[in-house]
Residue frames as a rotation matrix with the C-alpha (Angstrom) as fourth column:
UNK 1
-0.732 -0.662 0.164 -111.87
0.594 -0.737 -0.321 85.04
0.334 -0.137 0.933 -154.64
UNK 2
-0.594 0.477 0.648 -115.04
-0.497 -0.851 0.171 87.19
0.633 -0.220 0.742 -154.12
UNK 3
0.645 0.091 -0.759 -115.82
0.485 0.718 0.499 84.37
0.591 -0.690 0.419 -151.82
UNK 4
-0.344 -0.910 -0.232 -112.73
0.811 -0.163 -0.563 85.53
0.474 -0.381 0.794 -149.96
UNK 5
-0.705 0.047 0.708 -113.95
-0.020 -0.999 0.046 89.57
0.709 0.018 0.705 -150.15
UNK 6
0.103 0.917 0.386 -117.06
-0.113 -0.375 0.920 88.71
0.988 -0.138 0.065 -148.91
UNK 7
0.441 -0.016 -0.897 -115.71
0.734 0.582 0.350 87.44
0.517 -0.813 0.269 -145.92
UNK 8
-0.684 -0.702 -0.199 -113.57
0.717 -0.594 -0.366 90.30
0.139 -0.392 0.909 -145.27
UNK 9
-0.674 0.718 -0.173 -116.31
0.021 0.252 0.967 92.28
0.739 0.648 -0.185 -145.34
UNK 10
0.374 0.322 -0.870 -118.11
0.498 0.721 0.481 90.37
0.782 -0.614 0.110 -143.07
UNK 11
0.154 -0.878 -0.452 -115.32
0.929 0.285 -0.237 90.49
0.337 -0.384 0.860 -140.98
UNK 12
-0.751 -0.601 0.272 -115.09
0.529 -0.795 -0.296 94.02
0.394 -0.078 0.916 -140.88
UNK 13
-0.214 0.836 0.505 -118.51
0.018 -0.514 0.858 94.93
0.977 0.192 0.095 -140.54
UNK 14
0.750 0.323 -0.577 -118.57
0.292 0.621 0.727 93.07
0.594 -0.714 0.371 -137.11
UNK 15
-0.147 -0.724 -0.674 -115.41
0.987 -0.151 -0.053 94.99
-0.063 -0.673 0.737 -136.07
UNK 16
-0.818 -0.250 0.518 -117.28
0.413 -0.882 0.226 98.05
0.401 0.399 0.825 -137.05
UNK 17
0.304 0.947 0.104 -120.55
-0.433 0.039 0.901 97.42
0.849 -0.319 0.422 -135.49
UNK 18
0.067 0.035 -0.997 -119.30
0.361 0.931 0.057 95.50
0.930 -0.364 0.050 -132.75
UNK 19
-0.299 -0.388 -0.872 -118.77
0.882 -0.460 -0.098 98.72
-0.363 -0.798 0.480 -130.33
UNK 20
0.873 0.432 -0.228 -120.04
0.412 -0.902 -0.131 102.28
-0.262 0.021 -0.965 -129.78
UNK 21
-0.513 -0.593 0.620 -118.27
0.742 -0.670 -0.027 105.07
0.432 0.446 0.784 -131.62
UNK 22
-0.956 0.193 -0.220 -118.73
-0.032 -0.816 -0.577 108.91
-0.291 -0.545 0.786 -130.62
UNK 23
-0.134 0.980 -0.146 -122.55
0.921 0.069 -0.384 109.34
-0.366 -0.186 -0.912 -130.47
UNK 24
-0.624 0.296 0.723 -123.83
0.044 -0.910 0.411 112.89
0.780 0.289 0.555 -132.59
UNK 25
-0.921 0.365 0.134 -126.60
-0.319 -0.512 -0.797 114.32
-0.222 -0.777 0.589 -130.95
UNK 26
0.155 0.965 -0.211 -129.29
-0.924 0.217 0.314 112.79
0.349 0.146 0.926 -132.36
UNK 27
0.229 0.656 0.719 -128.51
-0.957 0.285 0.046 109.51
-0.175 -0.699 0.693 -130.60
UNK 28
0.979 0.203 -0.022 -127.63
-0.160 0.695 -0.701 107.07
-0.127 0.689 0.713 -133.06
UNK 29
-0.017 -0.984 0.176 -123.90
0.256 0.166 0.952 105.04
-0.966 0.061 0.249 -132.70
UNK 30
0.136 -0.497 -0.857 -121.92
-0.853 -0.499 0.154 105.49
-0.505 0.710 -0.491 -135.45
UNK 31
0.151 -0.197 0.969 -121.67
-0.081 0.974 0.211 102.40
-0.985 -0.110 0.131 -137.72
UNK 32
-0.700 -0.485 0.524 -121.25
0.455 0.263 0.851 100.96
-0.551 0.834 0.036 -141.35
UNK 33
-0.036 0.514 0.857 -124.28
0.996 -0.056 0.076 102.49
0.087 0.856 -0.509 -142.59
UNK 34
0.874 0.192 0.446 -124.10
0.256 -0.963 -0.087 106.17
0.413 0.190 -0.891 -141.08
UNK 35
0.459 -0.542 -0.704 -120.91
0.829 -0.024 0.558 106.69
-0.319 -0.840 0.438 -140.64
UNK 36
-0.345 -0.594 0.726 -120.68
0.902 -0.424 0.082 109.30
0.259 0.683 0.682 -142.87
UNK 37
0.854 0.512 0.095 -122.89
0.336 -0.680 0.652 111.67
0.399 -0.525 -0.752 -140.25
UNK 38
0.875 -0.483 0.033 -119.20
-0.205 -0.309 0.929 112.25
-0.438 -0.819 -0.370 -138.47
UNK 39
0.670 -0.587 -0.454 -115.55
-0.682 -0.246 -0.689 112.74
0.293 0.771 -0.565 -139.23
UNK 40
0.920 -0.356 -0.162 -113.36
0.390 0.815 0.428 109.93
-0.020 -0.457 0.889 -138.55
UNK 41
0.368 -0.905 0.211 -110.37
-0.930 -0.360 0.079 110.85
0.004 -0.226 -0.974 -136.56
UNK 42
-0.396 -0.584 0.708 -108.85
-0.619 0.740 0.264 107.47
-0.678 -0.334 -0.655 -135.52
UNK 43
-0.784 -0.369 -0.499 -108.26
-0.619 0.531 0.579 104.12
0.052 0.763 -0.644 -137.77
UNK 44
-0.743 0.647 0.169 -111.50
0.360 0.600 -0.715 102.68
-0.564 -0.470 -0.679 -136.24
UNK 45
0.138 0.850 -0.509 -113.88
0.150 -0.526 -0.837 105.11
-0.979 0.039 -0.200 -137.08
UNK 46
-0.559 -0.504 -0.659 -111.58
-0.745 -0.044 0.665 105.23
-0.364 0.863 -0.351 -141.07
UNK 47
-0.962 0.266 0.058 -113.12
0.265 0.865 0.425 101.68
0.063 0.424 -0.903 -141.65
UNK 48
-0.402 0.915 -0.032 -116.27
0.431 0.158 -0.888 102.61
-0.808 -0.371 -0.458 -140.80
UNK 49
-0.168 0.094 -0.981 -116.33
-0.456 -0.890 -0.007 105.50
-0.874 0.446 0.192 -143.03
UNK 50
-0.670 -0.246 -0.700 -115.27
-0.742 0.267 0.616 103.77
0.035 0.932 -0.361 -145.85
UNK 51
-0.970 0.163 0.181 -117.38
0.234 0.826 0.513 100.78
-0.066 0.540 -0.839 -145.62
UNK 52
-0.119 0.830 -0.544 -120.21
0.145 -0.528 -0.837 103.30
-0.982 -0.179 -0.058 -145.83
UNK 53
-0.046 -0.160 -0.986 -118.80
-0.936 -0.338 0.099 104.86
-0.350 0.927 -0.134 -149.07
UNK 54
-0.938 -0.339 -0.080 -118.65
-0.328 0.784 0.526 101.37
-0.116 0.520 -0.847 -150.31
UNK 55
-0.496 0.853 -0.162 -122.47
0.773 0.349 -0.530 100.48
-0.396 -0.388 -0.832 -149.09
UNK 56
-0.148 0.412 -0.899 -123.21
-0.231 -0.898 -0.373 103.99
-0.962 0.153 0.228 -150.85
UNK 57
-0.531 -0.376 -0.759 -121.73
-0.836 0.085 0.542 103.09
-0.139 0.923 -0.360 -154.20
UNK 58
-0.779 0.569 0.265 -123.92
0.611 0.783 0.115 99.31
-0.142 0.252 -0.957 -153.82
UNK 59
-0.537 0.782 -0.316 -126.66
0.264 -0.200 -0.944 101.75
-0.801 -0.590 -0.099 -152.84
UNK 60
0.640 0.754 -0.146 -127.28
0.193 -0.342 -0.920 104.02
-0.744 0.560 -0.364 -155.92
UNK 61
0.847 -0.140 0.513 -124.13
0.451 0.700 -0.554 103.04
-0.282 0.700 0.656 -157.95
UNK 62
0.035 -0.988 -0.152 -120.96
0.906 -0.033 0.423 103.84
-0.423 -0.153 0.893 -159.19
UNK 63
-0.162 0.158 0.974 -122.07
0.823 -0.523 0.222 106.64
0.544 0.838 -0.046 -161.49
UNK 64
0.523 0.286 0.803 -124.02
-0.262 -0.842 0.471 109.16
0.811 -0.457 -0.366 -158.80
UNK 65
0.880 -0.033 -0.474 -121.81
0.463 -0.166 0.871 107.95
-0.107 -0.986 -0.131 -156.21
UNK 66
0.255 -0.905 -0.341 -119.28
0.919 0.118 0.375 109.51
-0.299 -0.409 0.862 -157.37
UNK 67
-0.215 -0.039 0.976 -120.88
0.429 -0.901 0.058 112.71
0.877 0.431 0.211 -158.19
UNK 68
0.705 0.380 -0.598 -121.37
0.569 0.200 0.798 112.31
0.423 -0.903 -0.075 -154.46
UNK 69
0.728 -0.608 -0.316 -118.20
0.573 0.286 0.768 112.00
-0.376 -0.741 0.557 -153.76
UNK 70
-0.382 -0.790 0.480 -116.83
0.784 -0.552 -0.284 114.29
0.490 0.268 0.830 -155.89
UNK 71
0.232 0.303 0.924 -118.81
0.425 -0.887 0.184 117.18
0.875 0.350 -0.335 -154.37
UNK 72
-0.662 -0.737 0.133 -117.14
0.237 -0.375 -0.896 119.72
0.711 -0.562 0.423 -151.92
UNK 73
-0.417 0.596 0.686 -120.61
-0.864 -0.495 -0.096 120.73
0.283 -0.633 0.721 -150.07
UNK 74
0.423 0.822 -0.382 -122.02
-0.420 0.551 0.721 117.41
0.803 -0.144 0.579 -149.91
UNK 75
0.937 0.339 -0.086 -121.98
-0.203 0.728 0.655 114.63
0.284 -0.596 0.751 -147.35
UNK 76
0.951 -0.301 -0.065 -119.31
0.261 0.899 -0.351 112.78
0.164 0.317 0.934 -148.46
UNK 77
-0.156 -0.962 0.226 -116.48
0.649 -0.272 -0.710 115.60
0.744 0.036 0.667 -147.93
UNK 78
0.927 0.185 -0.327 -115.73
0.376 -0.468 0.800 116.78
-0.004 -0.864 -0.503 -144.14
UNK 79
0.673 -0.717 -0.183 -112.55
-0.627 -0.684 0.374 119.31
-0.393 -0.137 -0.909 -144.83
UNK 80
0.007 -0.888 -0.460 -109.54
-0.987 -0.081 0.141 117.25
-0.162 0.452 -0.877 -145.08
UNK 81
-0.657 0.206 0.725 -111.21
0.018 0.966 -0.258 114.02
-0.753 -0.157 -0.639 -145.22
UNK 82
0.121 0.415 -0.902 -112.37
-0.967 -0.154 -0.201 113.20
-0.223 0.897 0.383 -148.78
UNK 83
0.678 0.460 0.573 -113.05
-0.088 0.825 -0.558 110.19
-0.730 0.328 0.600 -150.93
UNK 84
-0.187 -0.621 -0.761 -110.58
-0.878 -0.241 0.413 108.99
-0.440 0.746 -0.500 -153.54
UNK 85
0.564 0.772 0.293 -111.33
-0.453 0.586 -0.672 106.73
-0.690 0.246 0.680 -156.29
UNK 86
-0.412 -0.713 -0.568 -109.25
-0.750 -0.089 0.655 104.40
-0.517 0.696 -0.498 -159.10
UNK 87
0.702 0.274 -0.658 -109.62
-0.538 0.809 -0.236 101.89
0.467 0.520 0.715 -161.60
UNK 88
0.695 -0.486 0.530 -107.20
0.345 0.872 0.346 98.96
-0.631 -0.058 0.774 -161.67
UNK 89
0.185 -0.803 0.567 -105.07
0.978 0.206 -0.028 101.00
-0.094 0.560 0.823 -164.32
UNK 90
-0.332 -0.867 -0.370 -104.82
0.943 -0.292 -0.162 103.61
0.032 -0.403 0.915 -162.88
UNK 91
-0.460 0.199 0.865 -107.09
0.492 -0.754 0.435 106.30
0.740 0.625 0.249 -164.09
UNK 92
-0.959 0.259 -0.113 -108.18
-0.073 -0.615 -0.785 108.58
-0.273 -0.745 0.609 -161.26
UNK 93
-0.480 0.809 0.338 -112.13
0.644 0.063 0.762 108.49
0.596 0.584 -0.552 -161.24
UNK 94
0.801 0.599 -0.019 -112.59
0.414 -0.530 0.740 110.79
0.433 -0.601 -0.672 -157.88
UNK 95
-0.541 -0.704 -0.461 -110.65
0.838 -0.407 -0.363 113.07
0.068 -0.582 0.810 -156.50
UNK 96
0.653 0.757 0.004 -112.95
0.712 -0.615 0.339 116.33
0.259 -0.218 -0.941 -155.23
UNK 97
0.679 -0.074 -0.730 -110.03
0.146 -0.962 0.232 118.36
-0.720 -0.264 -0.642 -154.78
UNK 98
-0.366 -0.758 -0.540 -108.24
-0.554 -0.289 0.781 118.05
-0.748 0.585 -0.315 -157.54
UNK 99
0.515 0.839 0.174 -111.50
0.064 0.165 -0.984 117.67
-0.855 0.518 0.031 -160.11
UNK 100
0.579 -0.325 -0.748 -109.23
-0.731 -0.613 -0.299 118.35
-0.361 0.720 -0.593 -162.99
UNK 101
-0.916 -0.392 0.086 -106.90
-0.373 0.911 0.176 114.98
-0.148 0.129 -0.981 -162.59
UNK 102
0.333 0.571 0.750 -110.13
-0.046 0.804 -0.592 112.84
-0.942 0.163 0.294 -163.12
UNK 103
0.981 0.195 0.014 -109.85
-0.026 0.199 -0.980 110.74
-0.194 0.960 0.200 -166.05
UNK 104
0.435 -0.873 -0.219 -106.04
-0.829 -0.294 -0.476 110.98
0.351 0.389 -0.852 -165.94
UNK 105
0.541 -0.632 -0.555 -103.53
0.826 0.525 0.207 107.68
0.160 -0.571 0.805 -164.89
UNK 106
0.843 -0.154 0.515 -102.29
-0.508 -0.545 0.668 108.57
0.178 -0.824 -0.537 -161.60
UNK 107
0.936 -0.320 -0.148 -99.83
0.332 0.659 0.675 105.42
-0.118 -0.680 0.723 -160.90
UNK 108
-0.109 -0.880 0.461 -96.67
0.671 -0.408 -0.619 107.64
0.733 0.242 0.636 -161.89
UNK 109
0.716 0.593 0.369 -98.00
-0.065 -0.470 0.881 110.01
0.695 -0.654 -0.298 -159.00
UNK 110
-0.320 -0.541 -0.778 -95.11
0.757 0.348 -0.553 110.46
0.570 -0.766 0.298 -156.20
UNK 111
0.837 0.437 -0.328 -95.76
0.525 -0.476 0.706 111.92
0.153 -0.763 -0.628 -153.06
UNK 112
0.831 -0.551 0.075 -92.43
-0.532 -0.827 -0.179 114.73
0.161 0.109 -0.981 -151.73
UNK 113
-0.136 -0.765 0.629 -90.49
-0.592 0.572 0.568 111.44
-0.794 -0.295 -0.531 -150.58
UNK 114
-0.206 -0.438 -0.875 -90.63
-0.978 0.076 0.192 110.06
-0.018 0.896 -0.445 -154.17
UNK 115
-0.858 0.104 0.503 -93.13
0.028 0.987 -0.156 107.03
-0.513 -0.120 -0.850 -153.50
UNK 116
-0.652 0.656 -0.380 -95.60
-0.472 0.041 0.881 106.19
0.594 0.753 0.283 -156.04
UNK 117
-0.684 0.613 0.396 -98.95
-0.703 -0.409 -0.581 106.10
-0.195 -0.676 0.711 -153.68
UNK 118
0.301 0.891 -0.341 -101.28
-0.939 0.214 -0.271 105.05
-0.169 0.401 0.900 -156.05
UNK 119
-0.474 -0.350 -0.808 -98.86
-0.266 0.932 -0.247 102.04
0.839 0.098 -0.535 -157.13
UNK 120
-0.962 -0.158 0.223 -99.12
-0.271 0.449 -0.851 101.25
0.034 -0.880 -0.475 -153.01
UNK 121
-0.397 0.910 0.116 -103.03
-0.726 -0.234 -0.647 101.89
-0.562 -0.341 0.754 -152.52
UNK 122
0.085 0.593 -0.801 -103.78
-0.950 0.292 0.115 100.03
0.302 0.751 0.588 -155.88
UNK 123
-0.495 -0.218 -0.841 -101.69
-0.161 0.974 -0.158 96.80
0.854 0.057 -0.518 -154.69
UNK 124
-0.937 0.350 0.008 -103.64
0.260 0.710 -0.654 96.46
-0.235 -0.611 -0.756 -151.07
UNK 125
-0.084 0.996 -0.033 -106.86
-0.749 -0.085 -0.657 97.00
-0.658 -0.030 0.753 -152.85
UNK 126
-0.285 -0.046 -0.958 -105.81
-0.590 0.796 0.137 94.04
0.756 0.604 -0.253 -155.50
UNK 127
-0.855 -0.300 -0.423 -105.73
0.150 0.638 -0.755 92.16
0.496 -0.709 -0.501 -152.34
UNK 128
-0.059 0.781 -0.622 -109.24
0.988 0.133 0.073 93.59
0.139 -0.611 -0.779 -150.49
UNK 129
0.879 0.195 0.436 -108.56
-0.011 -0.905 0.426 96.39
0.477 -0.379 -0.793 -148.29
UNK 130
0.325 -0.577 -0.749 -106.09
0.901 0.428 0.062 98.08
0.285 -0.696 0.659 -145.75
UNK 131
0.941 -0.113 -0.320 -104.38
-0.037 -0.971 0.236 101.16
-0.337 -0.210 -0.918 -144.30
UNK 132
0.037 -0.805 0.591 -101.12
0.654 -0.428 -0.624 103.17
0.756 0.410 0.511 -146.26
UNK 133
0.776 0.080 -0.626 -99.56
0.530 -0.621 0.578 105.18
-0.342 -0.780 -0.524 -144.32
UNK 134
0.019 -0.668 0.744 -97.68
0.999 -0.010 -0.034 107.88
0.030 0.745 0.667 -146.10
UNK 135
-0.498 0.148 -0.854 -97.23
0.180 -0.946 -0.269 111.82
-0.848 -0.288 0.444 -146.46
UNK 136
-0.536 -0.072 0.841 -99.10
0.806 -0.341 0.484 113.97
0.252 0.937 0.241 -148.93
UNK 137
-0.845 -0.101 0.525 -100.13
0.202 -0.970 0.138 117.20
0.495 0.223 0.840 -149.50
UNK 138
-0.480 0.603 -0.637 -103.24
0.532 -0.377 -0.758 118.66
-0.698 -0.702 -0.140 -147.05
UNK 139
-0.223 0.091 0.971 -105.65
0.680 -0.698 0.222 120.42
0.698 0.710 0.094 -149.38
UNK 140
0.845 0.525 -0.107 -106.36
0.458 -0.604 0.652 122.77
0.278 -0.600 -0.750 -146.33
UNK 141
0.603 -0.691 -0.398 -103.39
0.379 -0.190 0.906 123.01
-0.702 -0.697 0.147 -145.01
UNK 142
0.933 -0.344 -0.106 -101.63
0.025 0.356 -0.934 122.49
0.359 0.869 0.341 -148.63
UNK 143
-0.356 -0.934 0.030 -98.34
-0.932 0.353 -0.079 121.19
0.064 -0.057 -0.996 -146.50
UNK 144
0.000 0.083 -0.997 -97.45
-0.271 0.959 0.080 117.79
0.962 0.270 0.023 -146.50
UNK 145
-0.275 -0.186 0.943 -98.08
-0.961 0.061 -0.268 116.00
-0.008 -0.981 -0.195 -143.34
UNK 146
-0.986 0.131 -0.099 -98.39
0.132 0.991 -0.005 111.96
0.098 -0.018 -0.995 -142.60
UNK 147
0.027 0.975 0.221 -101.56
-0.998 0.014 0.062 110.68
0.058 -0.222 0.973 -143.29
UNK 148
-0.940 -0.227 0.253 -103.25
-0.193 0.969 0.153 107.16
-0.280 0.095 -0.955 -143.28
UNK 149
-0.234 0.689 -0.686 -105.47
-0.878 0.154 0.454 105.80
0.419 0.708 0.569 -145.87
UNK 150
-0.186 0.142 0.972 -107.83
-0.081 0.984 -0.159 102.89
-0.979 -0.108 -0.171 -145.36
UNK 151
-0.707 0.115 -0.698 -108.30
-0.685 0.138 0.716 101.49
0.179 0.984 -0.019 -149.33
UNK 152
-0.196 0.719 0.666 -111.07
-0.268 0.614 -0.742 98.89
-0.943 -0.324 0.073 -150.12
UNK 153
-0.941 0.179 0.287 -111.65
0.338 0.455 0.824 96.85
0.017 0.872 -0.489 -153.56
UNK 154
-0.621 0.777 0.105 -115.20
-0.492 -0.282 -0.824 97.51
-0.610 -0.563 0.557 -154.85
UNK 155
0.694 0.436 0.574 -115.46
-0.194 0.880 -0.433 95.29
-0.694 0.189 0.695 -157.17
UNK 156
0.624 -0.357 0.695 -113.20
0.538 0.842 -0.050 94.10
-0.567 0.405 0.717 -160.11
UNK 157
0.308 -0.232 0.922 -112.28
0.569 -0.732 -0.375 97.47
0.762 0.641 -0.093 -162.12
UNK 158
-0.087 -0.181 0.980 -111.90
-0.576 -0.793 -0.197 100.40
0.813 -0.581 -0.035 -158.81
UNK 159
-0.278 -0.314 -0.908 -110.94
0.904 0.234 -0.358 100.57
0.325 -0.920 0.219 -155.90
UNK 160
0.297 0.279 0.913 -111.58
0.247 -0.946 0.209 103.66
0.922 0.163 -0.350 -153.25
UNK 161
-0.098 -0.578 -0.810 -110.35
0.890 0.314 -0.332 105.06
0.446 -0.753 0.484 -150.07
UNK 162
0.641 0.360 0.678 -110.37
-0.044 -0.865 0.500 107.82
0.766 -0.351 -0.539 -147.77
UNK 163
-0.249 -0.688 -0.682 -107.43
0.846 0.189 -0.499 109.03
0.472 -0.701 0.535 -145.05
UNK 164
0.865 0.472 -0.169 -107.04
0.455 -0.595 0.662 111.00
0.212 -0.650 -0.730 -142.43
UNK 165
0.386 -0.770 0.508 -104.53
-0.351 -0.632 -0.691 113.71
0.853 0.089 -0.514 -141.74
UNK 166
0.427 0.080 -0.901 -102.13
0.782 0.468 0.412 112.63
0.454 -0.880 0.138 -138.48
UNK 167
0.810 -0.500 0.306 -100.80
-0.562 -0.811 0.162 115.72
0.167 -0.303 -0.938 -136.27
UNK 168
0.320 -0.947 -0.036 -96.86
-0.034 0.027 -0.999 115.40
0.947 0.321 -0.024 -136.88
């Protein structure tokens, strides 16, 4: 099985690296290791993101990344684009806008159309990774509007993910 991950992975890195994303101004493509320098509008530039946050969390662990990733000034949050974190049973370990649910089980969680998210996210991160597409609440906006999550296993216990808002 983690024979399996690594391949995906793999796999992904090479469809993340394999082509130029928007250029910042200092020069440097966008890829798996800095792709957190830029917000990721489109499902391309989502994987990238995330397999940063993942490549963070190898970097300097699960502990300070996710005092990373909870904070609202840092890096790691660009407005409506934020990190979310779970165990396997559910217990919220990140969420940066709603710092108060850490530490709570989320998988009872429904979004305004009365689907249980986390249930969804948790099962294609049992599985690796992928993208959810679903509605929930904007914390900017605070209306609901379709978003789409990419999710990503990080290692046996959590899982993490990050979406973008889509214009309706």
């Amino acid at each position: 099985m983690k024979y399996r991950n690594v391949l995906i992975v793999i796999f992904l890195l090479s469809l993340a690296t394999g082509f130029m994303l928007p250029v910042p101004a200092t020069e440097e493509p966008i890829n798996a290791a800095n792709a957190s320098l830029g917000v990721p509008s489109n499902k391309t530039e989502l994987i990238s993101f995330v397999l940063s946050v993942v490549a963070h969390v190898k970097e300097v662990g699960k502990e300070k990344a996710i005092k990373d990733f909870m904070d609202l000034n840092g890096t790691w949050v660009k407005g409506d684009v934020y990190i979310f974190a779970h165990d396997f049973n559910g217990t919220a370990l990140c969420l940066p806008y709603l710092p108060d649910e850490v530490g709570t089980n989320r998988l009872d969680t429904k979004n305004d159309e009365g689907v249980y998210v986390n249930r969804e996210m948790r099962s294609i991160a049992l599985n690796g990774s992928g993208f959810y597409e679903y509605s929930w609440q904007n914390p900017i906006s605070n209306q609901s509007e379709p978003k789409v999550s990419y999710v990503m296993k990080v290692d046996e216990t959590w899982w993490l993910g990050a979406g973008i808002y889509k214009e309706s």
